[in-house]
Rosetta silent file (secondary structure, phi, psi, omega in degrees, C-alpha in Angstrom):
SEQUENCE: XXXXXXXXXXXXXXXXXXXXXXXXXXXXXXXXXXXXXXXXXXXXXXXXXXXXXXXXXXXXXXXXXXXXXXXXXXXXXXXXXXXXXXXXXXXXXXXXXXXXXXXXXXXXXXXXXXXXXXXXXXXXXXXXXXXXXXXXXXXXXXXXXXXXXXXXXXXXXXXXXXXXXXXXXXXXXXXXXXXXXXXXXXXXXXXXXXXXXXXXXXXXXXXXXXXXXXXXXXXXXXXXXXXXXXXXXXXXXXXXXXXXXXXXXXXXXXXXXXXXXXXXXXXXXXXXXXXXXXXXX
SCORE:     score description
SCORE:     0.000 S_00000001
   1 L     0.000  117.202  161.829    4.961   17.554    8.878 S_00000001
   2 L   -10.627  174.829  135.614    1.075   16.965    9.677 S_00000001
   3 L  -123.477    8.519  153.063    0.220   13.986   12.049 S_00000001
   4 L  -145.022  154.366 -173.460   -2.829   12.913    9.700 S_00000001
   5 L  -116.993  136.113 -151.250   -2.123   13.056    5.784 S_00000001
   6 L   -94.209 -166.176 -178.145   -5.045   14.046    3.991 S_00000001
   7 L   -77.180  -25.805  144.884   -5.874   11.531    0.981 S_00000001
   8 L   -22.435  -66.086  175.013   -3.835   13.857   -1.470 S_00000001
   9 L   -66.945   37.923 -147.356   -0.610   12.825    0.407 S_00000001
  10 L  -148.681   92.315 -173.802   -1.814    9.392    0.011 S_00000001
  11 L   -90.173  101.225  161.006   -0.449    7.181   -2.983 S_00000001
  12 H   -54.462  -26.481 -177.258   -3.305    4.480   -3.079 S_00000001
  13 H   -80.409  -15.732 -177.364   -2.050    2.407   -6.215 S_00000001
  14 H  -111.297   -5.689 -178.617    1.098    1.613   -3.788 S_00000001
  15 H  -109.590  -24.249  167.858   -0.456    1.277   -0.418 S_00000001
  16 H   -26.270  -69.059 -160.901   -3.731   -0.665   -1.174 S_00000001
  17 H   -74.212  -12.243  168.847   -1.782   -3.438   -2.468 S_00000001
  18 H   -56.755  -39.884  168.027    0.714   -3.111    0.212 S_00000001
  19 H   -65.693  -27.575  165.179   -2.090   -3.643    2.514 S_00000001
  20 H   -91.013  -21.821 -174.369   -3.910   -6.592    1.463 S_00000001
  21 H   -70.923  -36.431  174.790   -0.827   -8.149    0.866 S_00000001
  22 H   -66.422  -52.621  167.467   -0.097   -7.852    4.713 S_00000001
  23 H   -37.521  -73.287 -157.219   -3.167   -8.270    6.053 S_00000001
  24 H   -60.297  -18.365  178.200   -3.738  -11.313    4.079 S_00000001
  25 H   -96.126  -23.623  174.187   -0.392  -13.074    5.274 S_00000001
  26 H   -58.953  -26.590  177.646   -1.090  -11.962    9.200 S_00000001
  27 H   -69.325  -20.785 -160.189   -4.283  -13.787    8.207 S_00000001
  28 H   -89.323  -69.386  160.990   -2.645  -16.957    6.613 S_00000001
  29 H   -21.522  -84.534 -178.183   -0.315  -17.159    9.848 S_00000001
  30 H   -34.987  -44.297 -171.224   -2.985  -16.729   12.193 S_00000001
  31 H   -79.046  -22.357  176.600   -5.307  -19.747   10.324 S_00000001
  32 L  -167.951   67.961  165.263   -1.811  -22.101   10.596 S_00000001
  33 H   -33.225  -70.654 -145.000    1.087  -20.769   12.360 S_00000001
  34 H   -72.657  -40.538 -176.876    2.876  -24.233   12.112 S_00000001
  35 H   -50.475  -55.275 -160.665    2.252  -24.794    7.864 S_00000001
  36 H   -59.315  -27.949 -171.598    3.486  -20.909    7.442 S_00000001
  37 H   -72.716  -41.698  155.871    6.242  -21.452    9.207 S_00000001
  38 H   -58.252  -25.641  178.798    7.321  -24.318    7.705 S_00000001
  39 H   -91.984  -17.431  146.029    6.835  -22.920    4.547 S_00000001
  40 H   -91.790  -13.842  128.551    9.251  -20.363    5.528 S_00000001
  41 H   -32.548  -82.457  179.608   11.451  -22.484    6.228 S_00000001
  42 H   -37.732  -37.004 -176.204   11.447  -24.350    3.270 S_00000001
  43 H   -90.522  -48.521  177.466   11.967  -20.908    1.382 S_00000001
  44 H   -23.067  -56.926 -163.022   14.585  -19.770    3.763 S_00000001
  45 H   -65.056  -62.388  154.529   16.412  -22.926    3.042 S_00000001
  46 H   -13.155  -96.199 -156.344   16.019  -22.397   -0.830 S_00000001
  47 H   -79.232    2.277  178.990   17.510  -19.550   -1.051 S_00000001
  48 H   -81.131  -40.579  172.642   20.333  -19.898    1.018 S_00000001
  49 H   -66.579  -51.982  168.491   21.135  -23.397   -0.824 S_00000001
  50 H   -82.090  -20.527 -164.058   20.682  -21.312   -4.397 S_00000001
  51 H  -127.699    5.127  179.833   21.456  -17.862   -3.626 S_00000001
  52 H   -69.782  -45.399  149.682   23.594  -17.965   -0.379 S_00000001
  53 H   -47.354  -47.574  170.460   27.281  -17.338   -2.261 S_00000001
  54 H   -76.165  -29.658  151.826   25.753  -14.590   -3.918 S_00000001
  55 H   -41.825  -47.232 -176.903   24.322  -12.977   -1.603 S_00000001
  56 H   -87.010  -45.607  177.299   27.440  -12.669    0.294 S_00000001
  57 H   -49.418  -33.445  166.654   29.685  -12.302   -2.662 S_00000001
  58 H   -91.070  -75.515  172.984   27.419   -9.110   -3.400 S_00000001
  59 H   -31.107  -57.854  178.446   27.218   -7.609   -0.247 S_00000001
  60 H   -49.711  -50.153  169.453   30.906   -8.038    0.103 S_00000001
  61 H   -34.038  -49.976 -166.289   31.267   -6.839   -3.342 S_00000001
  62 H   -81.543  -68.571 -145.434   29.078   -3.251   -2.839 S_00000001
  63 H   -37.876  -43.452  166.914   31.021   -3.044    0.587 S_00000001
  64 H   -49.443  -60.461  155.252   34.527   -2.805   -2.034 S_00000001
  65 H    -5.729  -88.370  169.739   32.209   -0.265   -3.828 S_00000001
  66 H   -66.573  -15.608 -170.387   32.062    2.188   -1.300 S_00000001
  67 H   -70.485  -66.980 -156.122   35.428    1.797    0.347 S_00000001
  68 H   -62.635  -20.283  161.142   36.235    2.921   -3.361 S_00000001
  69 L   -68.406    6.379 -145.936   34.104    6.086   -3.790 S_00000001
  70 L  -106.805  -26.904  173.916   35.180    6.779   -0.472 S_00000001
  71 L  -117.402   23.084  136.893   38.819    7.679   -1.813 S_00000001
  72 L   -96.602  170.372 -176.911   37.651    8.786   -5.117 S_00000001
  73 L   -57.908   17.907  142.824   36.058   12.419   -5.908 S_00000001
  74 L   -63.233  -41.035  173.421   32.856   11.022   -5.037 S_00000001
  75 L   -74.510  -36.589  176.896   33.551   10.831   -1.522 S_00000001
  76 L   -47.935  -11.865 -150.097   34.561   14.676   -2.010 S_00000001
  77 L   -81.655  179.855 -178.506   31.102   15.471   -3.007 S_00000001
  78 L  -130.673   96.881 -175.428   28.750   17.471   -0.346 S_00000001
  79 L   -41.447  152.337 -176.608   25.210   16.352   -0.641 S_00000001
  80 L    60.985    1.817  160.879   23.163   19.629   -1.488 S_00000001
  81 L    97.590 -178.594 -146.514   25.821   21.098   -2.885 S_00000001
  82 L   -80.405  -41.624 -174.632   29.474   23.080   -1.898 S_00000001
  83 L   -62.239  -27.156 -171.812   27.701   25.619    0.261 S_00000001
  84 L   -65.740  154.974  176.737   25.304   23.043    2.233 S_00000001
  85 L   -80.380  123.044  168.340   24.886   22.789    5.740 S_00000001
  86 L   -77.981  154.756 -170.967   24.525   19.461    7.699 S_00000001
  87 L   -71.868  -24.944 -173.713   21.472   19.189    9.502 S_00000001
  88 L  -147.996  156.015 -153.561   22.927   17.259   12.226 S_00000001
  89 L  -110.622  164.481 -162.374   26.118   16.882   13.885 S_00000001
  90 H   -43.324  -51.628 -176.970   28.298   13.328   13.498 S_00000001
  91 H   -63.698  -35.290  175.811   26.963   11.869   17.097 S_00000001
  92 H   -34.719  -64.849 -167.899   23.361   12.595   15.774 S_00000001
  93 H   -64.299  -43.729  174.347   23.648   11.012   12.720 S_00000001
  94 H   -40.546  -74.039  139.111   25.638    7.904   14.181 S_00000001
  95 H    27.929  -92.117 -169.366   22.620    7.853   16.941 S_00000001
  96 H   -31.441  -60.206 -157.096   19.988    7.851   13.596 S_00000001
  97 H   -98.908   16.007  172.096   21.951    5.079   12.237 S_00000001
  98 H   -59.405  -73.615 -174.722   22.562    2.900   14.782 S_00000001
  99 H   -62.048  -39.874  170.780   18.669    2.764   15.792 S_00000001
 100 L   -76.745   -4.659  176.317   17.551    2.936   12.446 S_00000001
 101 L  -105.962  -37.437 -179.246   19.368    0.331   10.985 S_00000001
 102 L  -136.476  -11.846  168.113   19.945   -2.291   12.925 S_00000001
 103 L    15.666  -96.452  178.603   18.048   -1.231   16.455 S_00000001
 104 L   -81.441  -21.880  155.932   16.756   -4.050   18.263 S_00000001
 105 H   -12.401  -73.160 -161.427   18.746   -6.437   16.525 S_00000001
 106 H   -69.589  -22.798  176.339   21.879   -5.788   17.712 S_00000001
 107 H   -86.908  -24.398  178.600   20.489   -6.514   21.117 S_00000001
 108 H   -89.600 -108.434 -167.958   18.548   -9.695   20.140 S_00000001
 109 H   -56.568  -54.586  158.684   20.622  -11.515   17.394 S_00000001
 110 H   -15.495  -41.824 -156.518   24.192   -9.969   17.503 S_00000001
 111 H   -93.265  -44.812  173.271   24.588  -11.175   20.498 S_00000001
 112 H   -41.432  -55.307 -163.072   22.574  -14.950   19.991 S_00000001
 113 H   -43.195  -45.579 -169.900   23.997  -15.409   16.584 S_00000001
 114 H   -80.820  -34.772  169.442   27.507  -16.310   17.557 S_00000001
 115 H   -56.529  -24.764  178.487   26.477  -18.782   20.395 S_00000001
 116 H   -62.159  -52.797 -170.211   23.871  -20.231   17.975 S_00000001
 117 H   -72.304  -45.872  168.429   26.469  -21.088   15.253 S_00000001
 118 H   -60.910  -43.103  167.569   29.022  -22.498   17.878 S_00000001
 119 H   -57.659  -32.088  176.130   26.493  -24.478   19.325 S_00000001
 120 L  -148.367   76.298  154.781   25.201  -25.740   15.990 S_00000001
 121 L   -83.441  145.599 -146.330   27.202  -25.147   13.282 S_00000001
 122 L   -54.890  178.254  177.734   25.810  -25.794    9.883 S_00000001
 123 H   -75.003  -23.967 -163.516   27.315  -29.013    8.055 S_00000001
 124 H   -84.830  -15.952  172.351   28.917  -26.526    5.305 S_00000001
 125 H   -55.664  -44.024 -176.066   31.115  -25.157    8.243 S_00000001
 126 L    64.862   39.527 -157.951   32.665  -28.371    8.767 S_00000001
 127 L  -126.514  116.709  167.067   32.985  -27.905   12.157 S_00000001
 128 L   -64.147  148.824 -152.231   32.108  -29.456   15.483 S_00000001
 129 L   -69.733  156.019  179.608   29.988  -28.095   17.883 S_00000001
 130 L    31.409   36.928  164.470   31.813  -25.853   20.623 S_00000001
 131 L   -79.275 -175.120  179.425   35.751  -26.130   18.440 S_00000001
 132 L   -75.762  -62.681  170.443   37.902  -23.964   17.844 S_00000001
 133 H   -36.935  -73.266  149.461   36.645  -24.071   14.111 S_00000001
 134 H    12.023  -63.734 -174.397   33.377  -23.655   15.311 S_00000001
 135 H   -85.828  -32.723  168.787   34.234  -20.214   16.942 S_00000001
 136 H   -62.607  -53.776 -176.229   35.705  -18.897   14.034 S_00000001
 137 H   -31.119  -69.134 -144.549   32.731  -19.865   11.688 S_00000001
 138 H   -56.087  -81.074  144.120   30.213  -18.296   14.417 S_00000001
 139 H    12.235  -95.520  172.437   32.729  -14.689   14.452 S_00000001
 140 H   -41.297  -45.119 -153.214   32.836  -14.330   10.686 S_00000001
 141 H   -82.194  -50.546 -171.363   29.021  -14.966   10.188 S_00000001
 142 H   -71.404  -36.266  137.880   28.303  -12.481   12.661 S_00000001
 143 H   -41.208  -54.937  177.420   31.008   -9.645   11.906 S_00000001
 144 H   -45.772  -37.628 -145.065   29.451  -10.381    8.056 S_00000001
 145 L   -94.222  -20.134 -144.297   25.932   -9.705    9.330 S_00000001
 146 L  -130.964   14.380 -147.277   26.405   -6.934   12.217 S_00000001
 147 L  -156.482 -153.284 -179.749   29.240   -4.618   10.858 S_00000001
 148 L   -29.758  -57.400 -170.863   30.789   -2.993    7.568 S_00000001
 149 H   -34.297  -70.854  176.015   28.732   -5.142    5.417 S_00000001
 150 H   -49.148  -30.655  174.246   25.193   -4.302    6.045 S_00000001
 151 H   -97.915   -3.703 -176.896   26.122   -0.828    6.247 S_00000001
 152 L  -100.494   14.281  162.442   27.838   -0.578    3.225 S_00000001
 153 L  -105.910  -25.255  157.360   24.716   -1.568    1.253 S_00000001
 154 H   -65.233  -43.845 -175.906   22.872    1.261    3.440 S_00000001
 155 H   -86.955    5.931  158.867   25.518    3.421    2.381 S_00000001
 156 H   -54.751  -72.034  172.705   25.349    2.342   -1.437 S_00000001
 157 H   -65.573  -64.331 -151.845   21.751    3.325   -1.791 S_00000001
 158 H   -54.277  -51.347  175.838   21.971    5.917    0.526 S_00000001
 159 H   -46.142  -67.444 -179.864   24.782    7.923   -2.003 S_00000001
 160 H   -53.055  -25.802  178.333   22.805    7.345   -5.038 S_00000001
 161 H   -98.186  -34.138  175.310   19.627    8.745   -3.618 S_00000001
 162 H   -69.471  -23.763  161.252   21.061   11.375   -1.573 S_00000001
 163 H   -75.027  -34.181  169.883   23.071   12.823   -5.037 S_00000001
 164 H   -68.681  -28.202   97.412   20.011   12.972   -6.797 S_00000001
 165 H    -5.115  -52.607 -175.758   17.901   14.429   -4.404 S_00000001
 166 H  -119.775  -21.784  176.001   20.023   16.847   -3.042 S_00000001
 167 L  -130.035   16.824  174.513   22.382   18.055   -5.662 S_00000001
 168 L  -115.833  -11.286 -168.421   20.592   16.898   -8.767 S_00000001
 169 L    93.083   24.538 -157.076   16.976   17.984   -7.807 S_00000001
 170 L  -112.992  158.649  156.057   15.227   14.744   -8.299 S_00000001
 171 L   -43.214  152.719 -177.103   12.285   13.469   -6.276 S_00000001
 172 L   -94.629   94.176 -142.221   13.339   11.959   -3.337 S_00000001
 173 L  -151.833  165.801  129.810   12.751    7.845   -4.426 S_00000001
 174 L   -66.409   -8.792 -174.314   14.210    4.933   -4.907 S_00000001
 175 L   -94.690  -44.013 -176.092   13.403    4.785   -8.304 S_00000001
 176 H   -32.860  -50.520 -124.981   14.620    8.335   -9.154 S_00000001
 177 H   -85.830  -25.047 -129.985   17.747    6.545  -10.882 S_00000001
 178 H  -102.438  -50.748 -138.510   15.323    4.937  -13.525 S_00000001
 179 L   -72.267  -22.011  174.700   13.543    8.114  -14.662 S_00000001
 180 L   -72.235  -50.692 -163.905   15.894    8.743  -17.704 S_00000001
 181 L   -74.999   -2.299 -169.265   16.242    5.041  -18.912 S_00000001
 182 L  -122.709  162.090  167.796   12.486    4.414  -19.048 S_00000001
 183 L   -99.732 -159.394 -166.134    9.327    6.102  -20.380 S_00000001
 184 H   -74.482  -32.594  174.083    7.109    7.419  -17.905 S_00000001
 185 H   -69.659  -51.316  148.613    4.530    5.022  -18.001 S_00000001
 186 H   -35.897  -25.938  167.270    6.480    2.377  -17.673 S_00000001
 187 H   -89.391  -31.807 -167.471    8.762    3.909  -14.600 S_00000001
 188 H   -85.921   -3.409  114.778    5.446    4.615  -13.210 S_00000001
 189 H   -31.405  -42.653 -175.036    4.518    1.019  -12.856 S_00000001
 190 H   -74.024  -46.872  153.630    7.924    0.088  -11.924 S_00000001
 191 H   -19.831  -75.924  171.210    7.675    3.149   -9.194 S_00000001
 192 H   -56.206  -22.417 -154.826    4.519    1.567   -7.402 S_00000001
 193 H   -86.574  -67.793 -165.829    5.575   -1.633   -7.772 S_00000001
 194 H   -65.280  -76.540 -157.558    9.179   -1.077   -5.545 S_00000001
 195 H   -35.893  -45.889  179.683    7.499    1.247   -3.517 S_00000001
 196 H   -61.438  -66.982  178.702    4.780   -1.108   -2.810 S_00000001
 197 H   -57.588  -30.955  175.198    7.261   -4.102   -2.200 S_00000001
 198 H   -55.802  -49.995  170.673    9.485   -1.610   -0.044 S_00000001
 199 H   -71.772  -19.286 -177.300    6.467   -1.056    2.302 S_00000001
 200 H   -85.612  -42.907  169.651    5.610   -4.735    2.734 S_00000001
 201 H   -41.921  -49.371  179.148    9.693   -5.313    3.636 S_00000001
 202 H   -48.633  -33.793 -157.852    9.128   -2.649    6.124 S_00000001
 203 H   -69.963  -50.309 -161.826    6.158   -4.274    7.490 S_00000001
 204 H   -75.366  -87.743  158.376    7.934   -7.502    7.802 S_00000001
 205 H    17.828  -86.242 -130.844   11.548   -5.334    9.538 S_00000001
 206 H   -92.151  -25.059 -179.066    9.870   -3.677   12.002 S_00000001
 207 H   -64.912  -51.730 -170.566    7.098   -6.715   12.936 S_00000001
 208 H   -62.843  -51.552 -172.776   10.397   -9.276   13.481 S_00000001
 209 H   -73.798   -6.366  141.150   12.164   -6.587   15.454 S_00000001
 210 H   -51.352  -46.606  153.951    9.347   -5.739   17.510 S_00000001
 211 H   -29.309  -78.034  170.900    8.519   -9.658   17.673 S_00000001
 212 H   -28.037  -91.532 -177.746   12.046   -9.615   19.238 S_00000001
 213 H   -31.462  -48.838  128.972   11.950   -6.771   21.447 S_00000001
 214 H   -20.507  -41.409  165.487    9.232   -8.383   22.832 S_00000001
 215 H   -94.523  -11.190 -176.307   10.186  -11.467   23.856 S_00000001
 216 H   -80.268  -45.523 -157.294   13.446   -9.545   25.177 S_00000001
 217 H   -65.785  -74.017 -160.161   11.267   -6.745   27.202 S_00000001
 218 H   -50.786   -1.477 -148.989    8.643   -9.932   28.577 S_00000001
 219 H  -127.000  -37.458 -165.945   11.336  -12.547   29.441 S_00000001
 220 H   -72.781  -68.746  174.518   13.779   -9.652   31.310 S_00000001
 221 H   -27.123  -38.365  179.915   10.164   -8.949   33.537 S_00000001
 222 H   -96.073   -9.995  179.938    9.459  -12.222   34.426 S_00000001
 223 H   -82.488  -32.753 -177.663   13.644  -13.186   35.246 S_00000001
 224 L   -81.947   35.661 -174.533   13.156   -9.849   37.529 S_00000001
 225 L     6.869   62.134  163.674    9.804  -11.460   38.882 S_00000001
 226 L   -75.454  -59.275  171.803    7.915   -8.179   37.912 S_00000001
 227 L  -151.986  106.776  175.904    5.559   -9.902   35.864 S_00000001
 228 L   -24.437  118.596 -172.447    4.721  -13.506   34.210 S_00000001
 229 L   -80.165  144.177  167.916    4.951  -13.132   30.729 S_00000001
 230 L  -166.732 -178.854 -158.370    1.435  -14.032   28.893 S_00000001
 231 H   -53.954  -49.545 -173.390   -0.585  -12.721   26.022 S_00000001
 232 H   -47.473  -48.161  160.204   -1.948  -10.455   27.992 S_00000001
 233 H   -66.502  -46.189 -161.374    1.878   -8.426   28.157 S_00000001
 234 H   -54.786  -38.089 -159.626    2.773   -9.335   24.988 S_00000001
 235 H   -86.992  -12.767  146.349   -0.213   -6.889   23.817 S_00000001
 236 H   -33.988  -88.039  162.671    0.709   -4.299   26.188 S_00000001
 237 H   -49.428  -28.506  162.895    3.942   -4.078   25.176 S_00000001
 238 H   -57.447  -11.873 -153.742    3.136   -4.335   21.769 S_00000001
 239 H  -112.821  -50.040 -168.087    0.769   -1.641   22.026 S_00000001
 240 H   -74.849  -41.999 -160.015    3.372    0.617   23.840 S_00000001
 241 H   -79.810  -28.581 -164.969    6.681    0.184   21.026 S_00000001
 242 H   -99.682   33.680  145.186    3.701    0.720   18.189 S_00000001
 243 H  -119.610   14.463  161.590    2.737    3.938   19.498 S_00000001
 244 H  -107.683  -69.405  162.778    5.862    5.359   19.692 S_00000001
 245 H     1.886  -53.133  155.808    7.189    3.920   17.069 S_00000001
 246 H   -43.873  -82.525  170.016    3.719    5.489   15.096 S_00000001
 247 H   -31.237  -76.717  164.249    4.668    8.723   16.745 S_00000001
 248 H   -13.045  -63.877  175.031    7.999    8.813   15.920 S_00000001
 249 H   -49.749  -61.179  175.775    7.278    8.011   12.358 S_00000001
 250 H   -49.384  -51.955  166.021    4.970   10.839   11.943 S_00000001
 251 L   -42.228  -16.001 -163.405    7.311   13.297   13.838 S_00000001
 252 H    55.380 -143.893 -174.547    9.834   12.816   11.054 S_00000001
 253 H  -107.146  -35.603  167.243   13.324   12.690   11.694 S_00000001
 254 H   -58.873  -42.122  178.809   14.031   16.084   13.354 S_00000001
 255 H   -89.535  -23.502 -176.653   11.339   15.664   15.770 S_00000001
 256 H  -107.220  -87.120 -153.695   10.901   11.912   16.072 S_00000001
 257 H   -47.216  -56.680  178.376   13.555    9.801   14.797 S_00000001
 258 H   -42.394  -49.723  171.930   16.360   12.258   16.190 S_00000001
 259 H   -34.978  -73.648  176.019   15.020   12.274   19.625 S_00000001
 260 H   -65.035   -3.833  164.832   14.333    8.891   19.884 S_00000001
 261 H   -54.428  -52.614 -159.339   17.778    7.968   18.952 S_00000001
 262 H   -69.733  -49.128  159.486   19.514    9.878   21.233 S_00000001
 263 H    16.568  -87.297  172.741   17.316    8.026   23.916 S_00000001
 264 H   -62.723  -57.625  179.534   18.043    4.799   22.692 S_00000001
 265 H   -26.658  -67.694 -168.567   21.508    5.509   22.358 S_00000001
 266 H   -62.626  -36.426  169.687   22.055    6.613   25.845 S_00000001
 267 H   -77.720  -23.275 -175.845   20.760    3.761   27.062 S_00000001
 268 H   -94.899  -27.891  167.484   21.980    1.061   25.120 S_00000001
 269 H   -53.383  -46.714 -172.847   25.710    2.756   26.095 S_00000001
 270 H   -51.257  -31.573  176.762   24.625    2.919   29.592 S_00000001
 271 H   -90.485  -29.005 -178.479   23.593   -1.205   29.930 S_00000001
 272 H   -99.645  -10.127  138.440   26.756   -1.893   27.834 S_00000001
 273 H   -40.085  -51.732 -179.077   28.970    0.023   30.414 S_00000001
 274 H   -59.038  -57.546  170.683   27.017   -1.314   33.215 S_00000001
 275 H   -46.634  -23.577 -175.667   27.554   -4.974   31.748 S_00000001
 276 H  -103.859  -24.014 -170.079   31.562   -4.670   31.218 S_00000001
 277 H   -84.443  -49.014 -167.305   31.809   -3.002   34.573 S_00000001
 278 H   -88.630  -24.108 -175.160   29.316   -5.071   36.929 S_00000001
 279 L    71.306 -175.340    1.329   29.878   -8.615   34.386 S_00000001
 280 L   -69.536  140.476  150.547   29.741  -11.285   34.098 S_00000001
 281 L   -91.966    0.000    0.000   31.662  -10.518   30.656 S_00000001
């Protein structure tokens, strides 16, 4: 794959609007960090108060899903057909989806999340701060968030695009599934449309975990009195994960993603050996 895409490779009806829509909320942020924030609050809490049971009742729900293709002849199938090769061998792939799925996360919030929720667990918990009760709430919420779940909605989509794609022939989309039940002008509005919202979700992904990663990389420098964290780092570092990150992207997954995986990989085993060996656990 290139590392510039000429304006051919370049679907404009889905990344224009992807682009002012981003632009225009880093701008909105920037003119009043405290209103936006508040205002994401306020939607946070909304949907968690209307849509919080379902959410988890469907994510548990696909997670049932796949356990069950997984022992019917669906799990027999072989993406690309009976003859295909895999591209990458089982630690690879693990690697991919470790970093690509949940990546700085797991390092940030995995670990915060259950101390957060013991320390303050919500009123629907019914629980007192640092109980027994408590510890379970924090434990479930975090096994929901950090585990099976999350991946069994990666691996949900992931089936459905990779059968269509690889042993049906279909463009390689999110969308693909659509192309029968619709006509084409109509999937090709709906087509830009997810695609378009799919890139601003990305936008948002990789900006919190980078956000993260950041305050993780700047905070570990200044407890090892390297360097005082200030703006001046943040855009440093920031500078540094978005050109490999950039890089990466472009490289595609044999040359970029795969690499950098293995990387990551080695290293985040290597700090979580070093931590159960050296403590405190």
């Amino acid at each position: 794959m290139p590392l510039v895409l000429s304006p051919k490779q370049i679907n404009f009806r889905t990344l224009l609007p992807a682009l002012t829509f981003t632009l225009g909320f880093i701008i909105v942020g920037a003119a009043g960090t405290e209103r936006l924030a508040s205002s994401l609050e306020w939607l946070l809490a909304f949907l968690s108060d209307n849509f919080g049971a379902f959410l988890l009742l469907f994510g548990l729900s696909i997670l049932f899903i796949v356990i069950g293709l997984t022992f019917t002849r669906v799990g027999d199938l072989r993406l690309g057909g009976t003859n295909a090769k895999p591209d990458f061998s089982y630690s690879t792939w693990f690697a991919i989806a470790l970093n690509g799925c949940i990546g700085t996360g797991i390092l940030f919030w995995a670990m915060g999340e259950p101390i957060f929720h013991m320390a303050k667990p919500p009123a629907a918990a019914s629980a007192g701060p640092f109980t027994r009760e408590a510890a379970i709430f924090a434990v479930a919420q975090t096994f929901t968030h950090w585990t099976l779940v999350q991946y069994g909605l990666y691996t949900f989509c992931a089936v459905v695009v990779g059968i269509l794609a690889w042993n049906f022939h279909r463009a390689l989309g999110i969308t693909t599934f659509l192309e029968e039940f619709v006509s084409p002008r109509v999937y090709l509005i709906i087509k830009d449309f997810t695609h378009t919202a799919c890139i601003c979700c990305i936008a948002g992904a990789v900006s919190c975990s980078m956000g993260v990663g950041i305050m993780q990389i700047s905070s570990g420098l200044g407890f090892l009195n390297i360097i005082d964290p200030s703006p001046m780092v943040w855009f440093v570092i920031v500078s540094m994960l978005a050109f490999v990150y950039t890089i990466s992207a472009l490289l595609g997954i044999k040359r970029g993603l795969n690499i950098l995986s293995k990387i990551c990989t080695a290293i985040f085993a290597s700090l979580m050996i070093y931590a159960v060996v050296v403590g405190p656990t």
